[in-house]
TORNUNU-825430 format. One record per atom (N, C-alpha, C, O, CB): y, x, z; residue in one letter. Coordinates in nm, 3 decimals. Glycine has a CB too. Example, Ala and Ser with C-alpha at 12.3 -4.5 7.8 and 13.67 -1.06 7.14 Angstrom:
TORNUNU-825430
        y        x        z  rokol
   -0.569    1.319    0.780      A
   -0.450    1.230    0.780      A
   -0.330    1.320    0.780      A
   -0.332    1.424    0.846      A
   -0.447    1.131    0.905      A
   -0.225    1.285    0.708      S
   -0.106    1.367    0.714      S
    0.003    1.290    0.787      S
    0.114    1.341    0.804      S
   -0.060    1.408    0.572      S
***
This chain:
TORNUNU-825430
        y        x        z  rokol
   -0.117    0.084    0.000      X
    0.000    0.000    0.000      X
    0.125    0.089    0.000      X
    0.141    0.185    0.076      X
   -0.001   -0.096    0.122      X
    0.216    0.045   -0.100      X
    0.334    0.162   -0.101      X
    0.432    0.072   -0.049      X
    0.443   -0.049   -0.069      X
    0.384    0.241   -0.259      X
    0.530    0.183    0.051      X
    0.629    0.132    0.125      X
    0.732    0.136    0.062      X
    0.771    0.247    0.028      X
    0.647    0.181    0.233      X
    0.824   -0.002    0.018      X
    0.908   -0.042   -0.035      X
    1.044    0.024    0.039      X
    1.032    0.009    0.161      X
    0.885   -0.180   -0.042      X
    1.155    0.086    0.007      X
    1.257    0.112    0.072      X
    1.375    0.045    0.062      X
    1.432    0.061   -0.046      X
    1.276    0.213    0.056      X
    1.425   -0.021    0.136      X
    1.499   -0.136    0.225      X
    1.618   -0.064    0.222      X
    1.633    0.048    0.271      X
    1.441   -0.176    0.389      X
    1.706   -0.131    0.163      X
    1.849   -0.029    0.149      X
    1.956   -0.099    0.277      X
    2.061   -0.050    0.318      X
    1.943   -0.047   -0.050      X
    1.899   -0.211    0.315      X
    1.959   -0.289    0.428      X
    1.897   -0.205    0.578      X
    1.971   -0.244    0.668      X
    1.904   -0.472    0.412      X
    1.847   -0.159    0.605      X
    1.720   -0.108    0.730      X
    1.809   -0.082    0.806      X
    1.768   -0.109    0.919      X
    1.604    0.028    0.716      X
    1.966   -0.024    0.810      X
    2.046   -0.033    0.911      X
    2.082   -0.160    0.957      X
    2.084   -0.176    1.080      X
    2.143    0.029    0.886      X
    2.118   -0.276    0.866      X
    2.176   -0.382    0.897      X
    2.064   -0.497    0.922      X
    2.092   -0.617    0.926      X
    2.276   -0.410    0.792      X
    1.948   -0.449    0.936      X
    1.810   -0.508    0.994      X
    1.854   -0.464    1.122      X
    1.903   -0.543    1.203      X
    1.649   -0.446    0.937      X
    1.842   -0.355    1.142      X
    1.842   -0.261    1.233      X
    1.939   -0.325    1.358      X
    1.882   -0.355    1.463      X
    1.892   -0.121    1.164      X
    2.049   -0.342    1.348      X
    2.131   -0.407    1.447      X
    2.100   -0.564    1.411      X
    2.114   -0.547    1.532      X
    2.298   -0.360    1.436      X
    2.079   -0.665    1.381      X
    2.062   -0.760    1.385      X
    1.980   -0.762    1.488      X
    2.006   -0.817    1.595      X
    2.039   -0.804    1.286      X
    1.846   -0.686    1.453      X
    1.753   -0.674    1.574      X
    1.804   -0.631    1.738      X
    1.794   -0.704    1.837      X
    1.654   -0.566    1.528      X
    1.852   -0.508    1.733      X
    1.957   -0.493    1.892      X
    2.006   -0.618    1.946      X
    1.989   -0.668    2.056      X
    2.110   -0.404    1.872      X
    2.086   -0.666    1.820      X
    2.158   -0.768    1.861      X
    2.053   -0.898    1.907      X
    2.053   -0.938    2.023      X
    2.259   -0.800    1.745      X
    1.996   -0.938    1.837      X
    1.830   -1.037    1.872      X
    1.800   -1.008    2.034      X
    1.819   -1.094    2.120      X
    1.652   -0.960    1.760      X
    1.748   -0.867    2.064      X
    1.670   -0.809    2.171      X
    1.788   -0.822    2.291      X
    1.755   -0.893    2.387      X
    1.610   -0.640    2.132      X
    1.932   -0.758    2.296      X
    2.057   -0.833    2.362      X
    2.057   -0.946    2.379      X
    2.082   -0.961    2.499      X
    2.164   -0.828    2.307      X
    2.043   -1.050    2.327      X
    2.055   -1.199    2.324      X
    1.927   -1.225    2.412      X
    1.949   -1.297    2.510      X
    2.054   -1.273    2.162      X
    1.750   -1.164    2.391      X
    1.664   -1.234    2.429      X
    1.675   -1.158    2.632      X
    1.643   -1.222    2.732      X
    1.509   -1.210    2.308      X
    1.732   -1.007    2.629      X
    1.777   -1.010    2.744      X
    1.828   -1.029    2.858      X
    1.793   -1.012    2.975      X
    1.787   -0.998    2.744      X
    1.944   -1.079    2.786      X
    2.058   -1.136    2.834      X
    1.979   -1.288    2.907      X
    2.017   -1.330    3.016      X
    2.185   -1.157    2.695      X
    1.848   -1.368    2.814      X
    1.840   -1.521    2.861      X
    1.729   -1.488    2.985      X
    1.733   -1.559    3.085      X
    1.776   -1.650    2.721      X
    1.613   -1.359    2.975      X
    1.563   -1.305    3.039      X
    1.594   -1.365    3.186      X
    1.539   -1.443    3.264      X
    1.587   -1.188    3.004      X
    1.781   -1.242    3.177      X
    1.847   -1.267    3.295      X
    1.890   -1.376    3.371      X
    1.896   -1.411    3.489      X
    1.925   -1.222    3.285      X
    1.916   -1.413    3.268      X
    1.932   -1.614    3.283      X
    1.861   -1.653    3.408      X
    1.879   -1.670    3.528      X
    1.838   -1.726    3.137      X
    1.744   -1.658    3.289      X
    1.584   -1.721    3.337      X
    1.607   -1.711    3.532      X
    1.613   -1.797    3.619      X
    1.407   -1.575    3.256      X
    1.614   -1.557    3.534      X
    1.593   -1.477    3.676      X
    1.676   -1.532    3.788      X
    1.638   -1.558    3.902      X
    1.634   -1.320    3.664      X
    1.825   -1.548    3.725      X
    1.895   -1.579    3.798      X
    1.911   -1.743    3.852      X
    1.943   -1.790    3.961      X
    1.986   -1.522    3.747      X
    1.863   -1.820    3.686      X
    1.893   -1.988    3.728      X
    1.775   -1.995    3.861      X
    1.808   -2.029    3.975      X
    1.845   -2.131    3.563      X
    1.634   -1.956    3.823      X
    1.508   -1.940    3.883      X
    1.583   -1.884    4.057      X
    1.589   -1.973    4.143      X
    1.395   -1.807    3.776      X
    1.619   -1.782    4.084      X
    1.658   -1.750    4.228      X
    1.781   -1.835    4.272      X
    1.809   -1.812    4.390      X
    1.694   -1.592    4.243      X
    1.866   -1.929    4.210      X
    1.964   -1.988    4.264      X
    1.881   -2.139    4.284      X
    1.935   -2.229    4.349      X
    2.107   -1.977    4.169      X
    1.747   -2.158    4.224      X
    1.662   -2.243    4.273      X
    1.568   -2.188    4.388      X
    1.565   -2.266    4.483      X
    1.593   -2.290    4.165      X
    1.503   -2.094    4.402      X
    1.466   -2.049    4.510      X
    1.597   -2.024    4.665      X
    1.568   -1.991    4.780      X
    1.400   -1.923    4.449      X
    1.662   -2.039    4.637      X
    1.800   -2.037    4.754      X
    1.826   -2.178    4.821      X
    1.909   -2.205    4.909      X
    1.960   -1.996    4.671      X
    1.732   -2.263    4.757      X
    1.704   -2.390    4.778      X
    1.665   -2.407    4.867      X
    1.727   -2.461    4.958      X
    1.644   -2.443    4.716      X
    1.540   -2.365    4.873      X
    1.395   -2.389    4.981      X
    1.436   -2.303    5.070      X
    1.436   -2.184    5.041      X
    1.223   -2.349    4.928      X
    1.478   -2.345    5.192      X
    1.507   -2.300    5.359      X
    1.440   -2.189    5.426      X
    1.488   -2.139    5.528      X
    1.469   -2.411    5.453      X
    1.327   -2.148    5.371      X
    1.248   -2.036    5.412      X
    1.314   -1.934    5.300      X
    1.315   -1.820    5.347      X
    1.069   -2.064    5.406      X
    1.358   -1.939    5.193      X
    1.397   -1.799    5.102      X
    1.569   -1.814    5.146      X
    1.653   -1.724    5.145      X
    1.354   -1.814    4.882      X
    1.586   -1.942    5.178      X
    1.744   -1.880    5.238      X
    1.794   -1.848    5.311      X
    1.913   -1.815    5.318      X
    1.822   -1.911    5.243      X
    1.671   -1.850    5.426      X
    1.665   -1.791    5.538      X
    1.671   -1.609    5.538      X
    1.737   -1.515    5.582      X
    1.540   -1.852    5.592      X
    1.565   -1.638    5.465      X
    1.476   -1.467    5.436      X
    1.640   -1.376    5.387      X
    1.679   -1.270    5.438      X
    1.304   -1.471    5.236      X
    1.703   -1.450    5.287      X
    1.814   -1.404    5.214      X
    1.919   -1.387    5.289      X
    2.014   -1.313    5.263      X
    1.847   -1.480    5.115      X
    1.904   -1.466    5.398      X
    2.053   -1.431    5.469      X
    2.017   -1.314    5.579      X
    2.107   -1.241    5.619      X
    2.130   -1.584    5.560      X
    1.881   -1.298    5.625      X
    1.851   -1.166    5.720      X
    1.856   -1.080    5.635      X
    1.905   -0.978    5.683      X
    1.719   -1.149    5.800      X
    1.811   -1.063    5.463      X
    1.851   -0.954    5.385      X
    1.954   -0.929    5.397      X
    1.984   -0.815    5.434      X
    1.837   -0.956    5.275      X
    2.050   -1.022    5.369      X
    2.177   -1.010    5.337      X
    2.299   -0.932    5.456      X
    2.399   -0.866    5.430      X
    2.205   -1.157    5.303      X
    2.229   -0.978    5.611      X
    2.280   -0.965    5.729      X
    2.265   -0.792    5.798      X
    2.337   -0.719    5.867      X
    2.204   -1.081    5.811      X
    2.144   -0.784    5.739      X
    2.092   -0.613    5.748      X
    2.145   -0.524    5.661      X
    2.189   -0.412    5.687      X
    1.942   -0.588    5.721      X
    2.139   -0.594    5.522      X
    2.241   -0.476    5.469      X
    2.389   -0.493    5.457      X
    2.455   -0.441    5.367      X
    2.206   -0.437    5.333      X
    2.451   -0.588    5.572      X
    2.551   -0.564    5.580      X
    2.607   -0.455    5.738      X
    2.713   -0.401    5.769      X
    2.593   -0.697    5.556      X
    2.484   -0.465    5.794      X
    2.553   -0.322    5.857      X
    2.585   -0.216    5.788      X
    2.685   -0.170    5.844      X
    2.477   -0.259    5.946      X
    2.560   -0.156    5.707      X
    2.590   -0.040    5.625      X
    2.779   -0.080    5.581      X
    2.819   -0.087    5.464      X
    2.456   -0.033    5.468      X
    2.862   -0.099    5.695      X
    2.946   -0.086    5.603      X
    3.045   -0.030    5.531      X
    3.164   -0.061    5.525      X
    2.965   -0.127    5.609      X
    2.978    0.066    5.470      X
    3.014    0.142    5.360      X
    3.070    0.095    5.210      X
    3.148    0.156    5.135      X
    2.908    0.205    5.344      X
    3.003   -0.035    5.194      X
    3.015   -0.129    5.063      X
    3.091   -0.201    5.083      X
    3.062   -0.281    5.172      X
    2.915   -0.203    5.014      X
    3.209   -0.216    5.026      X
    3.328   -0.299    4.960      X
    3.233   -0.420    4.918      X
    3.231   -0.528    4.976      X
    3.419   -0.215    4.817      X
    3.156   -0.386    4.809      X
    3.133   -0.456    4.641      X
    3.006   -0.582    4.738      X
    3.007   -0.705    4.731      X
    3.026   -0.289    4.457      X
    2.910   -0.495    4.821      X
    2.814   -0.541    4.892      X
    2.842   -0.651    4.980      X
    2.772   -0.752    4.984      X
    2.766   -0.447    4.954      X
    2.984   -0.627    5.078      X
    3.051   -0.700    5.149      X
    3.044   -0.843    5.077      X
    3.001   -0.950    5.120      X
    3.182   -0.640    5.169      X
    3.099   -0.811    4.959      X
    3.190   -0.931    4.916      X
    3.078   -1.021    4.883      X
    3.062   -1.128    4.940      X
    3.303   -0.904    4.782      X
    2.974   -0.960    4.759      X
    2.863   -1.008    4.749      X
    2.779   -1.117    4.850      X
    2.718   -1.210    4.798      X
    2.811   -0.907    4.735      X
    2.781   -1.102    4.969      X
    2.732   -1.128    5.073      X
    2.787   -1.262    5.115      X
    2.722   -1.366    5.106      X
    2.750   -1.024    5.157      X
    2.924   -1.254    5.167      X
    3.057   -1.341    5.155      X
    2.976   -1.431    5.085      X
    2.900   -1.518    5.128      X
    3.206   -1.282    5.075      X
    3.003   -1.400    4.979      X
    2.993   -1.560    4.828      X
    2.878   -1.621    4.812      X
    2.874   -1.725    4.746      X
    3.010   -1.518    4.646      X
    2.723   -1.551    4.889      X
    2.653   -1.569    4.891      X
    2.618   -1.699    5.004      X
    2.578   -1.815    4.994      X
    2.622   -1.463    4.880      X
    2.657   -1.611    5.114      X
    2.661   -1.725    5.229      X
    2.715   -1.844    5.173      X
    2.634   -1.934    5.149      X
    2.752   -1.689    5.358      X
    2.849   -1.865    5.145      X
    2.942   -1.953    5.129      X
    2.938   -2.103    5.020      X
    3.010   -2.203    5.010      X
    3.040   -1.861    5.095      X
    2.799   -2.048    4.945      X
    2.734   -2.138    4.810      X
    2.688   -2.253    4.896      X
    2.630   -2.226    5.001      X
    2.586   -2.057    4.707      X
    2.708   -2.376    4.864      X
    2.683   -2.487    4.885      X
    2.565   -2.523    4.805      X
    2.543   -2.468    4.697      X
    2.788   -2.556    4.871      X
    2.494   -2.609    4.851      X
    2.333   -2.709    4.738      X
    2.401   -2.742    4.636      X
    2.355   -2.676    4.543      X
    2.243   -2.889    4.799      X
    2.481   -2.803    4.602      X
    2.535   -2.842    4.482      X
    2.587   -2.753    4.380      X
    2.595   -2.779    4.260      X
    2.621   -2.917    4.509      X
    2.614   -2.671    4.425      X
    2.678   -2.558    4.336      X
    2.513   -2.439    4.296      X
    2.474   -2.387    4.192      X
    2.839   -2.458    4.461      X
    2.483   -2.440    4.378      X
    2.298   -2.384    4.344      X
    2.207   -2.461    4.241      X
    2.110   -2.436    4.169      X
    2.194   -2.404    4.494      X
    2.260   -2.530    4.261      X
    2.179   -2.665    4.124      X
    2.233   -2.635    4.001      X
    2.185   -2.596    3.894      X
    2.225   -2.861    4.142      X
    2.394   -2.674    4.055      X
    2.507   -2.636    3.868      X
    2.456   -2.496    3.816      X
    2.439   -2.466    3.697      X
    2.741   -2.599    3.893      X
    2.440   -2.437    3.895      X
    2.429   -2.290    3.921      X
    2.263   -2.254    3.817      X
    2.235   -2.201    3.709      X
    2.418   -2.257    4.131      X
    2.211   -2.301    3.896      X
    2.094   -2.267    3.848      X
    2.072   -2.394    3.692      X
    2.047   -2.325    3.593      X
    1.973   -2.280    3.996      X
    2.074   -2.492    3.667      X
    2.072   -2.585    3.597      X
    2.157   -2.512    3.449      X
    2.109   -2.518    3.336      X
    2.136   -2.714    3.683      X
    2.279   -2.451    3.478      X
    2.353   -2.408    3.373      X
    2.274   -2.250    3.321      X
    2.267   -2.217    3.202      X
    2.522   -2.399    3.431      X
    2.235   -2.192    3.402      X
    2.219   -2.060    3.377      X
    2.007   -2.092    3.276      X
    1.955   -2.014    3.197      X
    2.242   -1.946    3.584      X
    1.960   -2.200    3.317      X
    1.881   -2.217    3.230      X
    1.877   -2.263    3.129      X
    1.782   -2.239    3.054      X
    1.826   -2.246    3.256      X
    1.982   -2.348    3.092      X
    2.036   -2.423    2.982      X
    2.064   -2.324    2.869      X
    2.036   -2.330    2.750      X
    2.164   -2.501    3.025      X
    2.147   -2.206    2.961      X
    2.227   -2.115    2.870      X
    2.136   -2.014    2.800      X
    2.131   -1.965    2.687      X
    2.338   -2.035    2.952      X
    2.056   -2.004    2.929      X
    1.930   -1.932    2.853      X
    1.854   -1.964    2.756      X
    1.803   -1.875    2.688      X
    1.845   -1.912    2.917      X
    1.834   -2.079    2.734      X
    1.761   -2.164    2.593      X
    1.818   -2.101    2.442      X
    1.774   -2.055    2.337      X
    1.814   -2.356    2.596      X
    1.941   -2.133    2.507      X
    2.035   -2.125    2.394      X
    2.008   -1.966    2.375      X
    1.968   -1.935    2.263      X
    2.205   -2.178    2.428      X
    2.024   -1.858    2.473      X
    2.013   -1.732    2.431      X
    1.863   -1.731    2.367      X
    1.866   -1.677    2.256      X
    2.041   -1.629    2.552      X
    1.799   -1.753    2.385      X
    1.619   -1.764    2.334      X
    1.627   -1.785    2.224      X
    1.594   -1.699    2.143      X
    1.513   -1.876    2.386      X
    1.674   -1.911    2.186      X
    1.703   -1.986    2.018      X
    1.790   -1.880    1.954      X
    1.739   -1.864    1.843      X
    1.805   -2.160    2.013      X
    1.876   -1.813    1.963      X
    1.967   -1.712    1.933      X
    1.896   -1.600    1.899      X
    1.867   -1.575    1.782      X
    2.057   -1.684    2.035      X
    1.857   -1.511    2.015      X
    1.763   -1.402    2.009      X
    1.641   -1.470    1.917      X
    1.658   -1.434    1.800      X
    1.715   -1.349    2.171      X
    1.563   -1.527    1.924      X
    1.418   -1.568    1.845      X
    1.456   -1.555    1.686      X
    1.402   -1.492    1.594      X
    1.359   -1.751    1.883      X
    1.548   -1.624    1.690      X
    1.610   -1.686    1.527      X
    1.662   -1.586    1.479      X
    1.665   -1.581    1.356      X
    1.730   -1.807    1.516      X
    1.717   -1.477    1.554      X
    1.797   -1.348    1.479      X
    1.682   -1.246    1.444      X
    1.702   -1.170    1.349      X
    1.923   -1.264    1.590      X
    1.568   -1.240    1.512      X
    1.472   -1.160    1.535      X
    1.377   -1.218    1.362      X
    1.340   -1.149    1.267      X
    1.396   -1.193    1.719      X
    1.370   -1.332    1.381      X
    1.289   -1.392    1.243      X
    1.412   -1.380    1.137      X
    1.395   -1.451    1.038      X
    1.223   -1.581    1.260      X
    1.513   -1.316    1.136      X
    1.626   -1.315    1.044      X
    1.641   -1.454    1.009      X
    1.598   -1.465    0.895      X
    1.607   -1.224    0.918      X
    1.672   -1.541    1.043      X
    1.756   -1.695    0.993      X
    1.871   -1.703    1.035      X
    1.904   -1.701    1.153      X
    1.702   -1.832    1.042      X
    1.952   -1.714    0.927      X
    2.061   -1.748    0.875      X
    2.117   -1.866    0.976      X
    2.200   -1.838    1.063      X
    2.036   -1.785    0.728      X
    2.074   -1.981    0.961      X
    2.083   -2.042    1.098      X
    2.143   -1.962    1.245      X
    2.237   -1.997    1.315      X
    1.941   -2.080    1.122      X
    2.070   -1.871    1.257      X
    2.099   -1.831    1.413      X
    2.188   -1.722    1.412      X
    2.238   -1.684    1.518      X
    1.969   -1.786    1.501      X
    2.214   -1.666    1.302      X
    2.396   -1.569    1.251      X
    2.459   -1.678    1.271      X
    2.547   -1.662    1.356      X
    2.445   -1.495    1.058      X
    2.454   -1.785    1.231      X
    2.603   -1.875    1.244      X
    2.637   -1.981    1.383      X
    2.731   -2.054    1.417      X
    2.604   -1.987    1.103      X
    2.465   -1.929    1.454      X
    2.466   -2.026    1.541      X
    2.567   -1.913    1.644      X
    2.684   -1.919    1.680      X
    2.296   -2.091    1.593      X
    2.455   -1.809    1.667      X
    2.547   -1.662    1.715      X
    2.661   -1.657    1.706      X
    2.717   -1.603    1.802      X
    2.529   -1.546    1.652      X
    2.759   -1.713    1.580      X
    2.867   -1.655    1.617      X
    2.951   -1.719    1.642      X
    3.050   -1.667    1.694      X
    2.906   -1.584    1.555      X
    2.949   -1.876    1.613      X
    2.985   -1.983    1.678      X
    3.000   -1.969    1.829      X
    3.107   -1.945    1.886      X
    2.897   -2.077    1.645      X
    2.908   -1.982    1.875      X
    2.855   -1.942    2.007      X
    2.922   -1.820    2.117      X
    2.950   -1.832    2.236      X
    2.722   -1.900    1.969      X
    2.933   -1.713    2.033      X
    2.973   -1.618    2.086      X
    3.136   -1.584    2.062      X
    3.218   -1.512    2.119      X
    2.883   -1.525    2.046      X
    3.137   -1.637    1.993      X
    3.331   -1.646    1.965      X
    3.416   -1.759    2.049      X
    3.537   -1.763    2.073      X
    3.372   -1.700    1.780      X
    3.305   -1.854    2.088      X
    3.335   -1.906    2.203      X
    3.377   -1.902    2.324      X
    3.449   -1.976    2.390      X
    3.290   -1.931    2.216      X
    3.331   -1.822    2.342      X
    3.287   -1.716    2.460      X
    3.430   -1.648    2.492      X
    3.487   -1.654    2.601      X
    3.159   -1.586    2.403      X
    3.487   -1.566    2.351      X
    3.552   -1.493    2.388      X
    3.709   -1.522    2.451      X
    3.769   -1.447    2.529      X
    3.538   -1.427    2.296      X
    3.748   -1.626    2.405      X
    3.901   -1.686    2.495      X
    3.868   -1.651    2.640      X
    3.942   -1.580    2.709      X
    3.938   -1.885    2.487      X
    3.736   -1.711    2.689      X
    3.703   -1.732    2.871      X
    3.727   -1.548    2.893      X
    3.793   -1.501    2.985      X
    3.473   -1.815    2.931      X
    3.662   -1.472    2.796      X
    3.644   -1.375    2.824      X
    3.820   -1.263    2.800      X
    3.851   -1.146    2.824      X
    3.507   -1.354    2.741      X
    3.873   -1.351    2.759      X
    4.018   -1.250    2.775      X
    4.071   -1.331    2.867      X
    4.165   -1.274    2.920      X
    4.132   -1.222    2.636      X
    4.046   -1.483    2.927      X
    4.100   -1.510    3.050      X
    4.056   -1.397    3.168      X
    4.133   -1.332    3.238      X
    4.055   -1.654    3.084      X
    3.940   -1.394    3.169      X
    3.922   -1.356    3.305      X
    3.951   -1.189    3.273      X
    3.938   -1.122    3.376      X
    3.756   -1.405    3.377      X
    3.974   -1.137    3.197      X
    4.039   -0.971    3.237      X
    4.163   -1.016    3.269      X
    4.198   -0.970    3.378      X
    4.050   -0.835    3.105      X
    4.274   -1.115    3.199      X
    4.368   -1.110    3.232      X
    4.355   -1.161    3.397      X
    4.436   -1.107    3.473      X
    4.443   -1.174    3.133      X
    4.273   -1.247    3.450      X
    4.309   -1.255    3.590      X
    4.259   -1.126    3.636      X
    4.334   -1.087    3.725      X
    4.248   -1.381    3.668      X
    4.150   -1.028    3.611      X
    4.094   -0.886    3.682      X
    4.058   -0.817    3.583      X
    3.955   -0.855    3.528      X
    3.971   -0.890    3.783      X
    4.123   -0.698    3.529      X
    4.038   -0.589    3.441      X
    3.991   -0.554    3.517      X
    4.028   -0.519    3.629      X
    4.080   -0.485    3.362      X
    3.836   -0.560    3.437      X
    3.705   -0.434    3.518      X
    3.643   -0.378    3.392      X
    3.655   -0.432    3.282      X
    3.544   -0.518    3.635      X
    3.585   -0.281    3.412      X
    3.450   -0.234    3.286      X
    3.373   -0.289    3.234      X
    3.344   -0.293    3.115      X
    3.360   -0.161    3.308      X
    3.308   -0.366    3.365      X
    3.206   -0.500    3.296      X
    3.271   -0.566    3.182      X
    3.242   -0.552    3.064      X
    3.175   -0.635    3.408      X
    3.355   -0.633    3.229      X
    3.403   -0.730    3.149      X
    3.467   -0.662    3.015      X
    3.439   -0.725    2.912      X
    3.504   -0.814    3.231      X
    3.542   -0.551    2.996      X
    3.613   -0.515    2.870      X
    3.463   -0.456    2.820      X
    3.484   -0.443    2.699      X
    3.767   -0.397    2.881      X
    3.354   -0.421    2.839      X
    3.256   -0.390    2.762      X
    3.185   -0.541    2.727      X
    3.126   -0.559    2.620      X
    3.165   -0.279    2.836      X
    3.199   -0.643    2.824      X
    3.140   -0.773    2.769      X
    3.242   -0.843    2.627      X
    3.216   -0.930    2.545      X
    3.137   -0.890    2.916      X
    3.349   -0.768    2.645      X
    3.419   -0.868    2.535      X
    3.454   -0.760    2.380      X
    3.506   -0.794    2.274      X
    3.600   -0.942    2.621      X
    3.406   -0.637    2.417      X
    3.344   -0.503    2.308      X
    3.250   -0.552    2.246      X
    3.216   -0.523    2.131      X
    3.280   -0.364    2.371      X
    3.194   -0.642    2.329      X
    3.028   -0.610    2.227      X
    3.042   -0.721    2.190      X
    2.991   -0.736    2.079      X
    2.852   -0.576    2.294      X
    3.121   -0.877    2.257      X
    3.099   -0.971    2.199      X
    3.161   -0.990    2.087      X
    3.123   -1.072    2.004      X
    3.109   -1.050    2.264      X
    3.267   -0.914    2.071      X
    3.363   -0.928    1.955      X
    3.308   -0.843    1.824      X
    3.346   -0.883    1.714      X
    3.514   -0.871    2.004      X
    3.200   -0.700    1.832      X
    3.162   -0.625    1.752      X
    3.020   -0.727    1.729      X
    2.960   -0.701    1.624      X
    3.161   -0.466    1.803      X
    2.969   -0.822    1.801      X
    2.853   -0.908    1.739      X
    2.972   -1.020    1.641      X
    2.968   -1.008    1.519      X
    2.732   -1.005    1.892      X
    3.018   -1.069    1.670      X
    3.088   -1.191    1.600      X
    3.129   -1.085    1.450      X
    3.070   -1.099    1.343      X
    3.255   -1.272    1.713      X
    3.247   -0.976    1.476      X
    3.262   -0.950    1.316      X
    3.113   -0.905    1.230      X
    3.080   -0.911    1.111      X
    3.381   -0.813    1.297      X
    3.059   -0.867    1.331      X
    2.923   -0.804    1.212      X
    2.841   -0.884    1.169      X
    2.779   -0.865    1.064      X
    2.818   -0.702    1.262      X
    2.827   -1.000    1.252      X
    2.769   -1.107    1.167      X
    2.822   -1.194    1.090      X
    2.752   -1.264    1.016      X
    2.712   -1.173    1.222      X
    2.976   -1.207    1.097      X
    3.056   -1.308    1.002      X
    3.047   -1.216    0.856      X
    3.060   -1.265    0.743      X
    3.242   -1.343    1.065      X
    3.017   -1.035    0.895      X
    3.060   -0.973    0.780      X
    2.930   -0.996    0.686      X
    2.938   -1.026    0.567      X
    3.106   -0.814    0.806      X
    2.799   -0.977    0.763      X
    2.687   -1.027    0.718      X
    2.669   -1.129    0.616      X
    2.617   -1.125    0.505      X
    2.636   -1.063    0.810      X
    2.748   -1.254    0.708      X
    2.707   -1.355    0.655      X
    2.794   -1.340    0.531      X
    2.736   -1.367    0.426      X
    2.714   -1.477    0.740      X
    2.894   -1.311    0.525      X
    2.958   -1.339    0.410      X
    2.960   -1.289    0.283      X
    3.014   -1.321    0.176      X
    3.048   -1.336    0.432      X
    2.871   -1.179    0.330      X
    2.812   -1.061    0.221      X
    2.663   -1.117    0.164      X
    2.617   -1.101    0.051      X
    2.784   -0.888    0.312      X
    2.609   -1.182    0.267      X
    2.469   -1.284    0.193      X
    2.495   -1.408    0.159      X
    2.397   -1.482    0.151      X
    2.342   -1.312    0.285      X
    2.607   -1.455    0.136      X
    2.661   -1.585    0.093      X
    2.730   -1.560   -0.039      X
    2.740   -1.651   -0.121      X
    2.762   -1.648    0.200      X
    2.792   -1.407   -0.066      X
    2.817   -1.361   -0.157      X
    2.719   -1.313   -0.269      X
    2.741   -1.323   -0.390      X
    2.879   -1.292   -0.114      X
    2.570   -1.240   -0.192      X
    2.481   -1.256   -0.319      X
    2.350   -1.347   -0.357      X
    2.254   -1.345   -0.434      X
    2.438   -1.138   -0.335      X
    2.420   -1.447   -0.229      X
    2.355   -1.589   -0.295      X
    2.405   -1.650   -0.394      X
    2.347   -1.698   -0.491      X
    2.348   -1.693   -0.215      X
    2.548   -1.647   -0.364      X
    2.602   -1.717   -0.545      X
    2.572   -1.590   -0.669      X
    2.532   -1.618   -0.782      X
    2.834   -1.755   -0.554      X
    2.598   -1.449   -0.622      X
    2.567   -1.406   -0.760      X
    2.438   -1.451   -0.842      X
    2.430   -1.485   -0.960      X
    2.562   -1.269   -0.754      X
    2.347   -1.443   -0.753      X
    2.229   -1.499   -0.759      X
    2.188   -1.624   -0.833      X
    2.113   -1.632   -0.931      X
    2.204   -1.513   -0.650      X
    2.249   -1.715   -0.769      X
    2.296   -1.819   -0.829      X
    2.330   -1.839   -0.979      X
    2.280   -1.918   -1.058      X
    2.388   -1.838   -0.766      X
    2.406   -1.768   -0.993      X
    2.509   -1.749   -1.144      X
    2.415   -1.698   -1.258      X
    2.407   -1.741   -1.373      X
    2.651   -1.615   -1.126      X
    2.335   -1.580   -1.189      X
    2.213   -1.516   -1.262      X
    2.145   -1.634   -1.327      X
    2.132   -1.666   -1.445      X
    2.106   -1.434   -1.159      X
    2.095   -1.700   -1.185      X
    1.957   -1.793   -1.255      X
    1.996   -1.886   -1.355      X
    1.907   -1.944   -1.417      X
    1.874   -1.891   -1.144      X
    2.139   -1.915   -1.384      X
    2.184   -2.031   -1.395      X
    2.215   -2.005   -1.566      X
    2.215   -2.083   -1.662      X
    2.311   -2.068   -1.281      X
    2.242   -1.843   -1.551      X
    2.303   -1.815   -1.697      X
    2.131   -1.779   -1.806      X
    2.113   -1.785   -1.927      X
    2.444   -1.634   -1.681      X
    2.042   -1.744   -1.699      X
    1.922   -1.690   -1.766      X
    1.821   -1.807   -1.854      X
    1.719   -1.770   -1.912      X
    1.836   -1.619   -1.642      X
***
């Protein structure tokens, strides 16, 4: 079998990153909607607050402190939104990641819909706090949105040539 050479294999190439990012990212989801449902049941929020209470003697941690704080302070209702949204969102990252991974066209436009969405919330909240996290969350979200609009518009471009071909042949 002779191996055909793929003049696209870079722009496979990040589609896929970008796929494996997306199926990560819902991974995390998954983890997190899943433990803001376990924070539920009175025996893990128990367990969580003697975690939480022990490593707050160390106090050395600012970041840990605060963590702790917001932790205590979560109400049942907000653990539900909490967890309820972060699985929802994850679907959506799954359908995203899956669909980019099988290359469909579909899930470039769902992607960037999606992720350009994203980005207003994401220059709100630096403007209320620049951090690293966040100016690298709105780096990558903005370098996924042009590379797939550029994508798309470059395979929408030799779909009509394409087009024109069959049409004149």
């Amino acid at each position: 079998m002779e191996k055909v050479y793929n003049p696209n294999w870079r722009a496979d190439l990040w589609l896929r990153v970008i796929a494996v990012f997306k199926l990560v990212k819902a991974t995390l989801l998954v983890a997190g909607g899943l433990a803001a449902l376990g924070l539920l049941e009175p025996q893990t929020a128990h367990a969580m607050t003697q975690w939480a209470t022990e490593l707050a003697a160390d106090r050395h941690s600012r970041i840990l402190d605060m963590l702790i704080a917001r932790l205590v302070d979560v109400d049942e209702k907000t653990l539900r939104l909490l967890s309820i949204g972060s699985l929802l969102y994850s679907a959506l990252f799954y359908v995203e990641g899956i669909g980019l991974l099988y290359d469909k066209p579909w899930a470039e436009y769902l992607t960037i819909f999606t992720t350009a969405g994203l980005i207003p919330f994401e220059l709100y909240e630096i403007h209320r706090r620049i951090t690293l996290i966040r100016l690298g969350v709105l780096i990558a979200n903005v370098a996924i949105v042009l590379y797939l609009a550029r994508r798309v518009s470059r395979d929408s471009g030799y779909a009509r040539q394409a087009a024109r071909a069959v049409g004149k042949g």
